[in-house]
C-alpha positions in Angstrom: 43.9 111.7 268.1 41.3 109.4 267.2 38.4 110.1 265.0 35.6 107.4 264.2 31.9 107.0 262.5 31.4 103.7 263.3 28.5 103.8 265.7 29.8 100.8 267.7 33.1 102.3 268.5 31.3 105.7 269.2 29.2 104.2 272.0 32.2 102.1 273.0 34.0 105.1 274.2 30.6 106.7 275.4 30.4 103.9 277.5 34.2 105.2 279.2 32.7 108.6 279.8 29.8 108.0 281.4 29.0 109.9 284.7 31.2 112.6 284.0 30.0 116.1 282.3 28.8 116.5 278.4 28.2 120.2 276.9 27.1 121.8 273.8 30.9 122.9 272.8 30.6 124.4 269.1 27.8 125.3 266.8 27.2 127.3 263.4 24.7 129.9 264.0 22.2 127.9 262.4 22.9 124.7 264.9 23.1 122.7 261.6 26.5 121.7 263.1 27.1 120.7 266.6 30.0 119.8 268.8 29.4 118.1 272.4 32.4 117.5 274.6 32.5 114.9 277.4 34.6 115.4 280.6 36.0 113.4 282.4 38.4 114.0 285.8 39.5 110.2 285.5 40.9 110.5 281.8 43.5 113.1 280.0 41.9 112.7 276.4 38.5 114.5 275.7 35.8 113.4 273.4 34.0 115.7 271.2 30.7 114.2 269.6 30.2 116.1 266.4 26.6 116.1 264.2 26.3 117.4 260.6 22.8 118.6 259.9 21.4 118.4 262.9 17.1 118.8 262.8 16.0 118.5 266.2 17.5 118.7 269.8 15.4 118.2 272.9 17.1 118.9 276.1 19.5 120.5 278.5 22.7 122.6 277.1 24.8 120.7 279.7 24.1 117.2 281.0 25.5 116.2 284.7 26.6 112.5 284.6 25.7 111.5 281.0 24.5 108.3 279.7 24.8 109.3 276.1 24.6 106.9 273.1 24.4 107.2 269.2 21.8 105.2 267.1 21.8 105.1 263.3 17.9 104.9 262.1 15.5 105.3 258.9 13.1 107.8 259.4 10.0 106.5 257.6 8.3 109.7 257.2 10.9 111.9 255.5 12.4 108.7 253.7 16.3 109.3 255.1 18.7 107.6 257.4 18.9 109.4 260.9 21.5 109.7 263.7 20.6 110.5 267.0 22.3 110.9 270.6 20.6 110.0 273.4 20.5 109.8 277.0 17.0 108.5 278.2 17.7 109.4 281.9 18.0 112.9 281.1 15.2 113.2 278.8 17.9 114.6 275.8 18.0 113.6 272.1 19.7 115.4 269.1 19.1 114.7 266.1 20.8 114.7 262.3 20.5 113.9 258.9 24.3 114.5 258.1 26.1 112.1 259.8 28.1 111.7 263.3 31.6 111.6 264.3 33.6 111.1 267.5 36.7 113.1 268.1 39.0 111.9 271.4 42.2 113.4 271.6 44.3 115.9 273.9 42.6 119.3 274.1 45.0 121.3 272.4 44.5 119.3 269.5 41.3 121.2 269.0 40.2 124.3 267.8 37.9 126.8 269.6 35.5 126.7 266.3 33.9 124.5 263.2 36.8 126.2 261.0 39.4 125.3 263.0 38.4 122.4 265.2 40.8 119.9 264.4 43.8 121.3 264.3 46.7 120.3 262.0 49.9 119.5 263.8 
């Protein structure tokens, strides 16, 4: 399994899963915390994008050929650093104050929730 939250590598691997299939996976009940997973029928290994205090979201539940990518930013207005997931074609954007992971890795790595969603082995 690899895990990364350098934005670069992030929208690396984005960049391998684009026009496939990307879903709202997990969330807390308060959508503070968010887990989208990227399919793909031309790769074994999933990738989970996974947002920690996450403000807004504007979009779909399930995007149909994604062209998702992260930026880090500074939001003037409330004086904090940002991270946002985008796909411009689509019209989608999420956005978090808590940070961003990627997660790639065979499915059964993974659990089906936020307490058990990477699984020890």
């Amino acid at each position: 399994m690899e895990i990364t939250t350098d934005i670069n590598r992030i929208n690396q691997i984005l960049t391998e899963y684009q026009g496939d299939k990307a879903e709202m996976w997990l969330f807390d009940i308060s959508h503070i915390r968010l887990a989208i997973k990227i399919y793909s029928k031309r790769k074994d290994d999933v990738p989970f994008l996974v947002m920690i205090g996450c403000k807004y979201i504007k979009g779909t539940f399930m995007l149909d050929n994604p062209k998702l990518s992260v930026k880090k930013d500074f939001d003037t207005e409330g004086s904090e650093v940002i991270f946002k997931i985008i796909d411009d074609v689509r019209d989608f954007e999420l956005i978090s104050t808590g940070g961003i992971a990627l997660a790639k890795g065979v499915e059964s790595e993974f659990g089906d929730s936020f307490e058990g969603f990477l699984l020890e082995k």
